[in-house]
BAZA-589416 format. One line per 8 residues: number of its first residue (from 1); their letters; for each residue x, y, z of N, C-alpha, C, O. Coordinates in steps of 0.001 Angstrom, whole numbers, plus 500000, padded with zeros to 6 digits. Layout:
! BAZA-589416
NUM) A) X,Y,Z,X,Y,Z,X,Y,Z,X,Y,Z; ...
***
This chain:
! BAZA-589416
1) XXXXXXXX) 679201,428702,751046,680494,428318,750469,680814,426893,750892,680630,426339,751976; 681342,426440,749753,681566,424659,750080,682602,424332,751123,683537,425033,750738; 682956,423805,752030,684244,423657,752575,684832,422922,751701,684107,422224,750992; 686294,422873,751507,687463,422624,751407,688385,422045,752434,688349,422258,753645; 689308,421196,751700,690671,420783,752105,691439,422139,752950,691730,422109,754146; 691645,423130,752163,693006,424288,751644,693546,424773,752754,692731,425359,753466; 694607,424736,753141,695198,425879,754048,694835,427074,754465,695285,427619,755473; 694045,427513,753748,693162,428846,754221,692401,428213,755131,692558,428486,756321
9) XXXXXXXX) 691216,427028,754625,690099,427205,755359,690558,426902,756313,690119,427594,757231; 691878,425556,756899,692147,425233,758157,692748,426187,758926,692950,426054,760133; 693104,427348,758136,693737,428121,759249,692430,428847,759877,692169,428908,761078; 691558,429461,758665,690347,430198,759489,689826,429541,760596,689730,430041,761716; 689306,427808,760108,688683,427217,761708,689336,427329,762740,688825,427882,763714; 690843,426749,762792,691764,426648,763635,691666,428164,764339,691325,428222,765521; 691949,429312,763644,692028,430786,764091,690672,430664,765353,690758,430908,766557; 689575,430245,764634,688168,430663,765376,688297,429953,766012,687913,430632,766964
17) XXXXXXXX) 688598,428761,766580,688902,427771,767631,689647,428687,768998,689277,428864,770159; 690737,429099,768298,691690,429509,769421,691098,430326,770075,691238,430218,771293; 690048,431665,769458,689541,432438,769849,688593,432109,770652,688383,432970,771506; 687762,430950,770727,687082,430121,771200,687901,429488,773023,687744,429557,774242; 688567,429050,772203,689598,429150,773582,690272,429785,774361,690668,429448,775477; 690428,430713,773816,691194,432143,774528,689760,433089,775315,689978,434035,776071; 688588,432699,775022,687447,433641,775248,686528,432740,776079,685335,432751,775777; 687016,431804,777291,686420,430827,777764,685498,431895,779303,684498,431556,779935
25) XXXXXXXX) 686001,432655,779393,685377,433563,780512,684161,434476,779718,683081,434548,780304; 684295,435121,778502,683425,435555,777680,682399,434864,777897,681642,435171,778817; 682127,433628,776974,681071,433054,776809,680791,431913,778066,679968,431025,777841; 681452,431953,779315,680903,431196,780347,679501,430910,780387,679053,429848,780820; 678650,432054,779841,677429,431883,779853,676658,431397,778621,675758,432036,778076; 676967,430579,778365,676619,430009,777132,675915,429013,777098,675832,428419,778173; 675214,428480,776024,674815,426722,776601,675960,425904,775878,675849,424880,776552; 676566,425736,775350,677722,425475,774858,677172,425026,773106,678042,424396,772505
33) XXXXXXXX) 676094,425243,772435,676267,425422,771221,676704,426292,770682,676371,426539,769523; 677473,426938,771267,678746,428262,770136,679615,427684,769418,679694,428110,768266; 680515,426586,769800,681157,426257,769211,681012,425227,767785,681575,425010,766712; 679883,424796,768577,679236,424101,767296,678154,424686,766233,677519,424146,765327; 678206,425861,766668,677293,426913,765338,678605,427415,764841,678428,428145,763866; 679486,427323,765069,680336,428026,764010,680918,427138,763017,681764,427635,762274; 680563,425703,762847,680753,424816,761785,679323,425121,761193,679183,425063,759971; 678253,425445,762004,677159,425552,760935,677152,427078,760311,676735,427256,759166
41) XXXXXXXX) 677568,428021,761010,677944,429536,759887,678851,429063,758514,678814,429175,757288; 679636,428491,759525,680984,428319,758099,680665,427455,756947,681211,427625,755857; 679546,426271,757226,679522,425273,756235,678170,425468,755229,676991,425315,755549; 678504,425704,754428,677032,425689,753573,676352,424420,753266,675140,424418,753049; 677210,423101,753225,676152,422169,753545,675196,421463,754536,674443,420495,754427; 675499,422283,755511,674127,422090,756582,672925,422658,756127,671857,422295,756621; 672972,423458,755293,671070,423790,754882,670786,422298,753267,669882,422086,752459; 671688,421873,753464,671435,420908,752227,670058,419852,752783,669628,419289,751777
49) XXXXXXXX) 669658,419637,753407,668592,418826,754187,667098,419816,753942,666062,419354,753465; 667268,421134,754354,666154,422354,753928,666319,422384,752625,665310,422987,752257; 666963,422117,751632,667002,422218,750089,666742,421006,749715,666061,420940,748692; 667037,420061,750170,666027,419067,750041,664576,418794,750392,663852,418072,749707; 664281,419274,751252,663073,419235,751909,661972,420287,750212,661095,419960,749412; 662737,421471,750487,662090,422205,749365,661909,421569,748239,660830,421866,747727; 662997,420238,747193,662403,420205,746299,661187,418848,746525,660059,418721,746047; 661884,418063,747345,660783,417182,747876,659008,417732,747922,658107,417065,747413
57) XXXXXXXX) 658828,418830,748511,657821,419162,748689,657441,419930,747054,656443,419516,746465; 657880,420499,746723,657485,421122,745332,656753,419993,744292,655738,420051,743598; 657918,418785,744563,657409,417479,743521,656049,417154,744593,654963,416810,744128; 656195,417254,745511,654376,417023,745625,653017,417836,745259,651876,417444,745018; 653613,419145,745318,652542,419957,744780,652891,419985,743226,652454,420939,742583; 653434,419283,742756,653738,419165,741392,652228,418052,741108,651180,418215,740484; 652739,417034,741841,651964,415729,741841,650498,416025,742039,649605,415436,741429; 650315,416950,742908,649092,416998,743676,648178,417936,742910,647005,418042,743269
65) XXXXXXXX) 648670,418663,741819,647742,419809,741780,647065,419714,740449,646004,420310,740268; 647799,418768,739205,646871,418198,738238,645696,417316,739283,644549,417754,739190; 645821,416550,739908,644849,415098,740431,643775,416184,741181,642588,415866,741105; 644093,417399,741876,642890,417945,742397,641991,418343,741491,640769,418363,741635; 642914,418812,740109,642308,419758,739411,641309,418706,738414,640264,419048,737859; 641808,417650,738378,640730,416795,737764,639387,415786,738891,638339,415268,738507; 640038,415830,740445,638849,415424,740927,637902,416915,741505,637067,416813,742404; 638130,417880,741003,637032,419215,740883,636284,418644,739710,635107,418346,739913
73) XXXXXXXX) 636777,418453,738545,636293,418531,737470,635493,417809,737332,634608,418093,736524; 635444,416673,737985,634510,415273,737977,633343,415260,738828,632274,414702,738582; 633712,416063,740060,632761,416137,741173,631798,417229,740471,630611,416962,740283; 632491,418768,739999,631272,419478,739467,630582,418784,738362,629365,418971,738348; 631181,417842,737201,630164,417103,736904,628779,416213,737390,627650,416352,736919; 629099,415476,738222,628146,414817,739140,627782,415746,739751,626568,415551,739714; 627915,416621,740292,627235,417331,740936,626221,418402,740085,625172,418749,740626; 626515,418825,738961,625421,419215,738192,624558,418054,737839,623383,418371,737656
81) XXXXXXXX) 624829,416819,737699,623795,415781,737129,623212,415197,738246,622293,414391,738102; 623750,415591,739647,622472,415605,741191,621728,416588,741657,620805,416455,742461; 622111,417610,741161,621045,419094,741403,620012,418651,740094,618935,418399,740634; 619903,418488,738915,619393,418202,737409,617898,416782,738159,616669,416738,738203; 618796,416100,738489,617739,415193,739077,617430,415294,740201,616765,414283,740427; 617515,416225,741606,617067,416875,742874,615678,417495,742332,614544,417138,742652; 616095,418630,741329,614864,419404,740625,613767,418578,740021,612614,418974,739851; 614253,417343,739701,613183,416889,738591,612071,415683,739504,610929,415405,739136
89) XXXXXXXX) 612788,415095,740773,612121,414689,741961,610972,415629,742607,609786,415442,742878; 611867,416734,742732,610867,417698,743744,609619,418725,742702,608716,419390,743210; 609861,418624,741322,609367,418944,740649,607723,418139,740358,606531,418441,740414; 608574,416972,740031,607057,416131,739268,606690,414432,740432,605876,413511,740362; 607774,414787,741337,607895,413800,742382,606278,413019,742806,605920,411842,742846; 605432,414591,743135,604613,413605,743813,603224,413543,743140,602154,412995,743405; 603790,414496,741959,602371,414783,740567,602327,412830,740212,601366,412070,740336; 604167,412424,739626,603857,411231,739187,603091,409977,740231,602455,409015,739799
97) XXXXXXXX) 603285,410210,741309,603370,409405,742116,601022,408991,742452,600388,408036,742902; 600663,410320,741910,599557,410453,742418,599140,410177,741168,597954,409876,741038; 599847,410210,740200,598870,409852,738818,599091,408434,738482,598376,407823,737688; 600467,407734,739332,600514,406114,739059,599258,405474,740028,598878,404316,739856; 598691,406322,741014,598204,405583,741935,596433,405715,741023,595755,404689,741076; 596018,406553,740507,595077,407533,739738,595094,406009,738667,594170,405207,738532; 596123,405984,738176,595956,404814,736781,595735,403784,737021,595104,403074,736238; 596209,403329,738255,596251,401553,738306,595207,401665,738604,594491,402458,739216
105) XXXXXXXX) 595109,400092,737733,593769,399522,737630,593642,398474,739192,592600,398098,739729; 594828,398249,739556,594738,397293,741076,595669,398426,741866,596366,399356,741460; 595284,397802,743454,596621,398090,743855,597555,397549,743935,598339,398007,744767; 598044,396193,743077,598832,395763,742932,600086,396403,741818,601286,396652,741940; 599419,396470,741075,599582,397828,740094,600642,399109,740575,601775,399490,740279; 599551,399514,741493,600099,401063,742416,601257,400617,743177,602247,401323,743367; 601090,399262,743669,602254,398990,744710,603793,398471,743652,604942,398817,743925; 603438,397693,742593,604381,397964,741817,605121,399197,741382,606348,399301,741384
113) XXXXXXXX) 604265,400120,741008,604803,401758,740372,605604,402205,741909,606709,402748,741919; 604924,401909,743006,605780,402691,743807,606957,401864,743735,608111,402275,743614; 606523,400488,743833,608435,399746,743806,609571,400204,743288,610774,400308,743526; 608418,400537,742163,609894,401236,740746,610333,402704,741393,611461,403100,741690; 609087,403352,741504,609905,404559,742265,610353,404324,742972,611422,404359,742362; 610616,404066,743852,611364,403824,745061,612586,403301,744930,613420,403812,745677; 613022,402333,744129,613778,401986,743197,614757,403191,742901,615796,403498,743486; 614104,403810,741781,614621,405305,741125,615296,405690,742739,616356,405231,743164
121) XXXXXXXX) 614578,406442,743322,614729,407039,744419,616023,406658,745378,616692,407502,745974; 616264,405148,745419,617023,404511,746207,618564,404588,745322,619651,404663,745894; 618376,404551,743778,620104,404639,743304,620028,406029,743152,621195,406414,743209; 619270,407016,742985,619498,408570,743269,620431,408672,744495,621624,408895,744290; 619915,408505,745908,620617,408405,747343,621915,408014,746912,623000,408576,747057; 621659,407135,746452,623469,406198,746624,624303,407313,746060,625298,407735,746648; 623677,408009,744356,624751,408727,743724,624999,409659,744804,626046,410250,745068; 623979,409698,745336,624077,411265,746165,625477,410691,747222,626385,411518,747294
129) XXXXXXXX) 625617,409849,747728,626595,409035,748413,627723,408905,747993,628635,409186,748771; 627967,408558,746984,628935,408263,746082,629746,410001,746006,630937,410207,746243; 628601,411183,745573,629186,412521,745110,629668,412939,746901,630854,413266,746870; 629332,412985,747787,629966,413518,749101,631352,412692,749431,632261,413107,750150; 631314,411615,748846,632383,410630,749126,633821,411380,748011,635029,411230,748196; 633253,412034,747083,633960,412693,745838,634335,413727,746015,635265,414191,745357; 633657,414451,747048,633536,415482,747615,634422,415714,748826,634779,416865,749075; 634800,414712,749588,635429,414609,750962,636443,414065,750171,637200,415015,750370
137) XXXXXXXX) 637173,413250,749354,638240,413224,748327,638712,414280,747850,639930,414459,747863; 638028,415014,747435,638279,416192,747051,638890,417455,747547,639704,418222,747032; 638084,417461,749035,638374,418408,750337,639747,418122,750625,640461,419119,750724; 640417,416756,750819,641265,415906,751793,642377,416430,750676,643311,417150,751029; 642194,415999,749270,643651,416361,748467,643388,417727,748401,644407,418174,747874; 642709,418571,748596,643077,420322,748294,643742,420442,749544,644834,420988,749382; 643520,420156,750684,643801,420102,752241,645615,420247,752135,646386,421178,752364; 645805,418806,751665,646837,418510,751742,647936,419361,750500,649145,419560,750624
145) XXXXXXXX) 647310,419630,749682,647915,420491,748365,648755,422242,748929,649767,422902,748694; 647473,422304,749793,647210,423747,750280,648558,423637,751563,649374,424540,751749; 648521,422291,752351,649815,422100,753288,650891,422248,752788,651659,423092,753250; 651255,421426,751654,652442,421518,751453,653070,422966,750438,654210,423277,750091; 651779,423572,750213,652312,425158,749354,652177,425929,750599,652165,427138,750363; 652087,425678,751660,652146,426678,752645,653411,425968,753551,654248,426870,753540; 653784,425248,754045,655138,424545,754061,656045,424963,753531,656941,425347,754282; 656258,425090,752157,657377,425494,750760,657486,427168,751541,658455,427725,752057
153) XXXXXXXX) 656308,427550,751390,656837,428842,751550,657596,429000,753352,658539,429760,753573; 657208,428479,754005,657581,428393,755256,659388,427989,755179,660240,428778,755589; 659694,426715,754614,661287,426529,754422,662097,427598,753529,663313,427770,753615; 661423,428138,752850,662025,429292,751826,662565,430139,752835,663762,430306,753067; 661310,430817,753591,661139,431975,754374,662359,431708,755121,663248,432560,755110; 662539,430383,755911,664001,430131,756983,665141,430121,756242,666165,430633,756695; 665114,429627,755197,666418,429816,753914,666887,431210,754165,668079,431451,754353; 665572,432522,754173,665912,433451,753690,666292,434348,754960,666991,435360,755007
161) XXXXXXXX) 665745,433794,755782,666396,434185,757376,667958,434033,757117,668597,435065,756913; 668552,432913,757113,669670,432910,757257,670598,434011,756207,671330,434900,756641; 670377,433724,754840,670825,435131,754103,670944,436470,754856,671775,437305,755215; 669573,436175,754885,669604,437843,755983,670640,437996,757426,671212,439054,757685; 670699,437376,757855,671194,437306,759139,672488,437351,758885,673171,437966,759705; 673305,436608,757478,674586,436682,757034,674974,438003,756890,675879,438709,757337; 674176,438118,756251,674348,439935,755222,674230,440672,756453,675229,441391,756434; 673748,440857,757258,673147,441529,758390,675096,442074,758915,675629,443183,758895
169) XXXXXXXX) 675579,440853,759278,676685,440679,759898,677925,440264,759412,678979,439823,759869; 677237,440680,757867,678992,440487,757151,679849,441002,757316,680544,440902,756305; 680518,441817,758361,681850,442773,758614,682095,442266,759602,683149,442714,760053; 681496,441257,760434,681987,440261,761784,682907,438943,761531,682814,438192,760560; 683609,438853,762372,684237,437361,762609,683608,436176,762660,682742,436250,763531; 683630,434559,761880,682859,433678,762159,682270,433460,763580,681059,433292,763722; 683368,433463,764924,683138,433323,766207,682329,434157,766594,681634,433796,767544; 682114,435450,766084,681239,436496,766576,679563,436376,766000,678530,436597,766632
177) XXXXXXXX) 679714,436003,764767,678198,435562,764090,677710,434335,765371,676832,434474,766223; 678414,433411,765190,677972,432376,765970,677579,432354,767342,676692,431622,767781; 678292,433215,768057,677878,433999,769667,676226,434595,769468,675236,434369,770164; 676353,435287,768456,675000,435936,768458,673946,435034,767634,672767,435377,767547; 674297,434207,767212,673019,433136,767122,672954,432483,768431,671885,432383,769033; 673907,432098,768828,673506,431683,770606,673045,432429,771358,672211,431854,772058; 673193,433796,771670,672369,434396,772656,671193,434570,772014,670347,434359,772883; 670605,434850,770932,669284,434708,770122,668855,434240,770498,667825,434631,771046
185) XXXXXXXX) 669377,432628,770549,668426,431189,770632,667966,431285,772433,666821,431073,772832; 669325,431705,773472,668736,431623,774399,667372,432915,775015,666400,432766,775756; 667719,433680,774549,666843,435103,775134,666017,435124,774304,665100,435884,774613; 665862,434535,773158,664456,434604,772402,663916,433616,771919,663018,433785,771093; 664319,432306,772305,663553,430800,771980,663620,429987,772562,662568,429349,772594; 664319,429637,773072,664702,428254,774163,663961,427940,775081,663535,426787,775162; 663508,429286,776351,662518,428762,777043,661122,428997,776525,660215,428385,777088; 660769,429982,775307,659627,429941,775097,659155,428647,773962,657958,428409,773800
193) XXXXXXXX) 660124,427936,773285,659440,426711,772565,659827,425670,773785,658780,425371,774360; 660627,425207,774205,660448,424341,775473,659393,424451,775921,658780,423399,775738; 658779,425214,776459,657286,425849,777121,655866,425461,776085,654863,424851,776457; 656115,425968,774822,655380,425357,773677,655077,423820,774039,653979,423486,774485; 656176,422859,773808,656017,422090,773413,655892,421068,774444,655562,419899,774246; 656289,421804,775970,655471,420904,777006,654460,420956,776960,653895,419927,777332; 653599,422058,776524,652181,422700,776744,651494,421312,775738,650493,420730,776155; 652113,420920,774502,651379,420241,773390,651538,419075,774229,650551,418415,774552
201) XXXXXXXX) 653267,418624,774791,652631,417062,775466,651352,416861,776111,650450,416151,775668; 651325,417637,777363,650343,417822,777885,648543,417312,777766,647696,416647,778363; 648799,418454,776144,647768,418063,775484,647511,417278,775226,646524,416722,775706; 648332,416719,774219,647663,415284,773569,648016,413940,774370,647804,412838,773865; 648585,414102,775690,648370,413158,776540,647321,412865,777541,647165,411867,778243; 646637,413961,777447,645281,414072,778481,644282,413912,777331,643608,412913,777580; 643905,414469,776188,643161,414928,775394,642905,414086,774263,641806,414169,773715; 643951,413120,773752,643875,412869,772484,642681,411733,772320,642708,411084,771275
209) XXXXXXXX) 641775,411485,773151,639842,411157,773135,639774,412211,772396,639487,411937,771231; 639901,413139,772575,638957,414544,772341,639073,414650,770638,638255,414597,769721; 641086,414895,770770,641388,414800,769523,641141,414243,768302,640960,414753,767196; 641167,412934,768742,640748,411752,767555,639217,412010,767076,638201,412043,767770; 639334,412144,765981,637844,411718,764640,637132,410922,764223,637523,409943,764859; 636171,410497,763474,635964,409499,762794,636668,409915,761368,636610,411068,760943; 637293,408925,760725,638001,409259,759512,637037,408547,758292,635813,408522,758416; 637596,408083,757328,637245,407740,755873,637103,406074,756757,637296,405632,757889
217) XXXXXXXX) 636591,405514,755247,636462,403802,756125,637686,403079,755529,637611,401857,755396; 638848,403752,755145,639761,403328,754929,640279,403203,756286,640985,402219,756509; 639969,404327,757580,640927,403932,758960,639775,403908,759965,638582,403660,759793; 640403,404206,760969,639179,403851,762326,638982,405542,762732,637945,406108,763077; 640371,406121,762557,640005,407645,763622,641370,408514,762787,642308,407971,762204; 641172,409727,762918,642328,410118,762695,642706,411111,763538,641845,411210,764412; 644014,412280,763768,644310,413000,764571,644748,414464,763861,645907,414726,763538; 643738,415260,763702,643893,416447,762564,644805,417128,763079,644841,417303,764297
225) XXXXXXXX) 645458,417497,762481,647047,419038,762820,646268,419822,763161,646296,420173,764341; 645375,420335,762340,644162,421769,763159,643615,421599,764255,642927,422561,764597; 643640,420792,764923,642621,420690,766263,644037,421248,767293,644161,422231,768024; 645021,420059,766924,646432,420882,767383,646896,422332,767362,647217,423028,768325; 646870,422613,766209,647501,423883,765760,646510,425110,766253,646887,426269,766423; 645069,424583,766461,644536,425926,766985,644982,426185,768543,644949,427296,769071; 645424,424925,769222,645861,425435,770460,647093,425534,770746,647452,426039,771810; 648073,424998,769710,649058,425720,770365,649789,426523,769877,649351,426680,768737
233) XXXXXXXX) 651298,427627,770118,651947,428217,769965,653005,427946,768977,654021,428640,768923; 652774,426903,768159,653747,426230,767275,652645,426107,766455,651523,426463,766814; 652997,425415,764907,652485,425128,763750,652781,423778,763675,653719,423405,764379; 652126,422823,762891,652570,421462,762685,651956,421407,761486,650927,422064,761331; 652355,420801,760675,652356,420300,759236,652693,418321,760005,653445,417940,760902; 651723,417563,759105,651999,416137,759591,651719,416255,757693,651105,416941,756876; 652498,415262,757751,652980,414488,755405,653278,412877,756199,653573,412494,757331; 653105,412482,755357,653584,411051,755381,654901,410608,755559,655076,409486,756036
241) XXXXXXXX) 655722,411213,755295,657164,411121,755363,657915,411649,757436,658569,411151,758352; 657036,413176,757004,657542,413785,758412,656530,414805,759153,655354,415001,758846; 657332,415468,760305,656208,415873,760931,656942,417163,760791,658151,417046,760993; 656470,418532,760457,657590,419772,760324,656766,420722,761504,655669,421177,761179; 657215,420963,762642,656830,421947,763685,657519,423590,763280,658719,423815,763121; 656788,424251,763211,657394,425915,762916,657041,426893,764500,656242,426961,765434; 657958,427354,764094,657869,428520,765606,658284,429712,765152,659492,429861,764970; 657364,430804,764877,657806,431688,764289,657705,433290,765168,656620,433529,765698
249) XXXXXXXX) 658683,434205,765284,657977,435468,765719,659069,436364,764692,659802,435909,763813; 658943,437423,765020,659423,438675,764496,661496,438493,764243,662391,438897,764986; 661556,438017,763403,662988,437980,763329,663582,437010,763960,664789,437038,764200; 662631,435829,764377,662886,434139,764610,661994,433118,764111,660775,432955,764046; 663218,432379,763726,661898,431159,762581,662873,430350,763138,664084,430404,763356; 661669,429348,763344,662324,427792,763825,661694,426206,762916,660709,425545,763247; 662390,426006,762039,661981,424815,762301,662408,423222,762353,663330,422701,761725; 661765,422775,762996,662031,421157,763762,661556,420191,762843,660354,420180,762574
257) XXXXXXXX) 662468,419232,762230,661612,417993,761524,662259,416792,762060,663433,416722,762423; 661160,415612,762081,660896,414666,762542,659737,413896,762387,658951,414143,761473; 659471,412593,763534,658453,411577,762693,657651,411299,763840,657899,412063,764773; 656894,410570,764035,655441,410049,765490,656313,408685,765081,656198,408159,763974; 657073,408257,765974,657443,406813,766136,657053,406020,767386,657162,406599,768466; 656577,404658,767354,656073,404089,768644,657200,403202,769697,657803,402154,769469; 657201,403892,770653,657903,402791,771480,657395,401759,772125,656276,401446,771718; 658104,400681,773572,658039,399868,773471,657416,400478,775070,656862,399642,775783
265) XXXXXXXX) 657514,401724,775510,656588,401828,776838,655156,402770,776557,654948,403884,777037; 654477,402200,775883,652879,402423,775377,653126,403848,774948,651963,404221,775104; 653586,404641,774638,653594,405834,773740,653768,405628,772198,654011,404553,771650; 653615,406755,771639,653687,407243,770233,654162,408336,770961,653898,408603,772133; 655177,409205,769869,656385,410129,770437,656478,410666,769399,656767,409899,768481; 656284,412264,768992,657160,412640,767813,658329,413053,768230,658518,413769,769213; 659679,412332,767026,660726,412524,767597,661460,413244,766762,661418,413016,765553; 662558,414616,767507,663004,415398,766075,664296,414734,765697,665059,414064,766394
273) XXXXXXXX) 664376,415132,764219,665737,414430,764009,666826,415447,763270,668005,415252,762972; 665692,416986,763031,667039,418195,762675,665922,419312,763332,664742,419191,763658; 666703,420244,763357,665765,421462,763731,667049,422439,762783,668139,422108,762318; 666311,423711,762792,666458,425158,761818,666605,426221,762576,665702,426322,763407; 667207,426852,762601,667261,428305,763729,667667,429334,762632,668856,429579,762432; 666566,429997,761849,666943,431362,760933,668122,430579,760164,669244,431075,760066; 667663,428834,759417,668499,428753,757977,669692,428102,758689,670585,427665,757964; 669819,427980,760052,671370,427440,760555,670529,426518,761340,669564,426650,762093
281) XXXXXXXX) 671678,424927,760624,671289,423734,761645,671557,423514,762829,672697,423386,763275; 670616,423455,763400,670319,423214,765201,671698,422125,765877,671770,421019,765342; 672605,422399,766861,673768,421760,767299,672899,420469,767760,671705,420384,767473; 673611,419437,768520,672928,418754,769115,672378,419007,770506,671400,418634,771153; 673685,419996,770732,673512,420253,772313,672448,421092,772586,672365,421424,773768; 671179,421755,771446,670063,422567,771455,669231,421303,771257,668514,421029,772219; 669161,420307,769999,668361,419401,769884,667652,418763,771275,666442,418921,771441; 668336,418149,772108,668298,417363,773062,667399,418050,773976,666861,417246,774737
289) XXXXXXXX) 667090,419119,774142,666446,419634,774690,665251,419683,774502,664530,420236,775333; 664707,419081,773291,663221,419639,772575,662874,417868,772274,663429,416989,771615; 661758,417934,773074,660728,416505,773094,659044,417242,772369,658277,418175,772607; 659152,416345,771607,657526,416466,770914,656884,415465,771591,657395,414657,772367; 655185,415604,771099,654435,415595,771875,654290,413676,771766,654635,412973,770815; 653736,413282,772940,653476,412245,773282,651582,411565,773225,650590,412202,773579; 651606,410478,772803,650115,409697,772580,649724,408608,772863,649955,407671,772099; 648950,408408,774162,649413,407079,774808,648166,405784,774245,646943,405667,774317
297) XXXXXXXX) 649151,405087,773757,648006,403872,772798,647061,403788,774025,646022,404448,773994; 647274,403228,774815,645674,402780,775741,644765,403416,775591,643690,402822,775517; 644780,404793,775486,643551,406080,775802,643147,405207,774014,642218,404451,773731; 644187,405685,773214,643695,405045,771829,642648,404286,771671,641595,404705,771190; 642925,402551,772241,642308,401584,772469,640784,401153,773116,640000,400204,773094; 640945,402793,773825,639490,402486,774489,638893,403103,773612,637730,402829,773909; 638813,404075,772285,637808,404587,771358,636992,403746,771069,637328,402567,770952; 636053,404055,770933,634664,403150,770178,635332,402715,768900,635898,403330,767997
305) XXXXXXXX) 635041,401292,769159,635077,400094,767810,637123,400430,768007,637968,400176,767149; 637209,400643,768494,638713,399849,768469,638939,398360,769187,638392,398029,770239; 639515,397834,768699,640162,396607,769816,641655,396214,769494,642264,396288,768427; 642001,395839,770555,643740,395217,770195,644900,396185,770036,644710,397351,770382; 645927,395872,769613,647003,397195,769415,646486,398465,768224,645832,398246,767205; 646805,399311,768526,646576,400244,767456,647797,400652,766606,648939,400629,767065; 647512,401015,765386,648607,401410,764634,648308,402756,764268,647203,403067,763824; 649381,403693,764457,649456,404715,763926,650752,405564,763043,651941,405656,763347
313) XXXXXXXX) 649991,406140,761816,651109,406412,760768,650846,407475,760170,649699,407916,760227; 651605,407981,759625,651569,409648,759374,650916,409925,757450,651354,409639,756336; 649676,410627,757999,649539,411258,756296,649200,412627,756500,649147,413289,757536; 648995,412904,755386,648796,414593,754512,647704,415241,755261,646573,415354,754790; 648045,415666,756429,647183,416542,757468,646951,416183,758320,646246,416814,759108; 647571,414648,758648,646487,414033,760083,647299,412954,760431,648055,412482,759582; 647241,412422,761743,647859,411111,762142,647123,410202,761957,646586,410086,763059; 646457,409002,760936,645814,407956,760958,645826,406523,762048,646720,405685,762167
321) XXXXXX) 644504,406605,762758,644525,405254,763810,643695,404128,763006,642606,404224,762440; 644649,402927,763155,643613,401976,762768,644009,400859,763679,645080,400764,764278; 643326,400295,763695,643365,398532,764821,642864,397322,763931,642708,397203,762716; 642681,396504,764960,642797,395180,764535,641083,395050,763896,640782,394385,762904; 640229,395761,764639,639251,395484,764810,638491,395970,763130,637557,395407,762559; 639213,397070,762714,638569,397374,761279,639244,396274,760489,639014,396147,759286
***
């Protein structure tokens, strides 16, 4: 429901305020986002950022799923016209080769015919080069196609948390919904994603040698979400735009969005800038608590064939490193 001006709605906040105030021994134990989840129960435009996010991402798998469907189409072409000529090498490959040597009248002759084969042979390789290159194009946009339709369904799913959780507790008072999203958050998330997501600093501050790839020769290295995501207790989706962390168990969905921004004391930092608790936006006084993971350029710098500062920027599955030196 939209807020309003009206005398109703100010009396309802005002009402839940007082109660708020009158109930200061109640919730002593609180972290003090109660009061500020009950502007996010009451307001329906705090999920406006998750409804954005949803159509944002839809127009990419909008975008994304003709361009895969035509670089399949191109690659199984070439790729039937490199199996067609694989067969016809290994077929008559070394019959011709023994009957050019059989004909010439010199071996100057023979050493020509092999030139030419060899020739043949040498732009065969390349296509063959060219089709894995079509092929790893290919892999990289289904990759990323496949992220963001598994994403969509992920922000839906927290949309639909919150419905539920409404309906759940529609015969309660705003102040009372909002209490029980706070004790939720503390007895069933707070210290276990805190814990998460020290575990990931950790990681990719000791590790991220390990982490980093060789990428396309468009960059120097990149930093795959899967190498991440198999170890830790959270999900990460990395897009070019943002970085979306999910934390999910049985009747809690979390999620955190934000970006890998570099500061000015040798880190890369992902930093959040909203988080989701079951469809209700995260207070600040929960935000502040949650640091993503850290990447310290130096370790960067010493990779093979890097030199100088490194830059790093966010795409469709992976953190891209490049330097001065490519």
């Amino acid at each position: 429901m939209k807020r309003t001006g009206s005398r109703s709605m100010l009396g309802l906040l005002l009402g839940s305020m007082l109660i708020l105030t009158t109930s200061v021994t109640v919730y002593a134990h609180l972290t003090g986002a109660f009061a500020d989840f009950l502007v996010t129960v009451q307001d329906e435009q705090t999920t406006e950022k998750l409804k954005t996010e949803i159509l944002a991402t839809k127009a990419e798998i909008e975008s994304l799923t003709p361009r895969v469907n035509k670089l399949e189409n191109d690659y199984k072409d070439k790729q039937q016209l490199a199996v067609s000529q694989l067969q016809f090498y290994n077929e008559v490959g070394l019959d011709t080769w023994m009957n050019l040597l059989l004909q010439s009248e010199s071996l100057v002759d023979a050493m020509g015919s092999h030139w030419l084969f060899e020739n043949h042979l040498q732009a065969y390789m390349q296509q063959l080069d060219l089709l894995y290159k079509d092929y790893m194009q290919l892999q990289s946009t289904k990759v990323a196609l496949e992220g963001h339709q598994r994403l969509l369904t992920i922000i839906e799913d927290n949309m639909q948390m919150r419905n539920l959780f409404l309906s759940q507790n529609a015969q309660l008072p705003i102040d009372q919904v909002a209490n029980y999203l706070d004790i939720d958050w503390q007895s069933e998330v707070e210290k276990h994603l805190i814990q998460a997501l020290k575990h990931d600093t950790e990681l990719t501050e000791q590790q991220v040698q390990t982490w980093a790839t060789a990428a396309a020769e468009t960059a120097s290295y990149k930093l795959d979400e899967s190498w991440l995501n198999a170890q830790s207790d959270v999900e990460y989706f990395f897009r070019s735009d943002h970085v979306y962390v999910v934390y999910k168990k049985k009747d809690i969905h979390v999620i955190l969005i934000g970006q890998v921004l570099s500061g000015g004391n040798g880190y890369a930092q992902l930093q959040f800038e909203a988080g989701f608790f079951n469809g209700f936006l995260m207070p600040d006084t929960l935000m502040i608590e949650l640091s993503g993971f850290r990447i310290r350029h130096d370790l960067l710098e010493q990779l093979p064939g890097m030199k100088g500062p490194v830059d790093l920027r966010q795409s469709g599955g992976a953190l891209i490193i490049t330097s001065e030196a490519r």
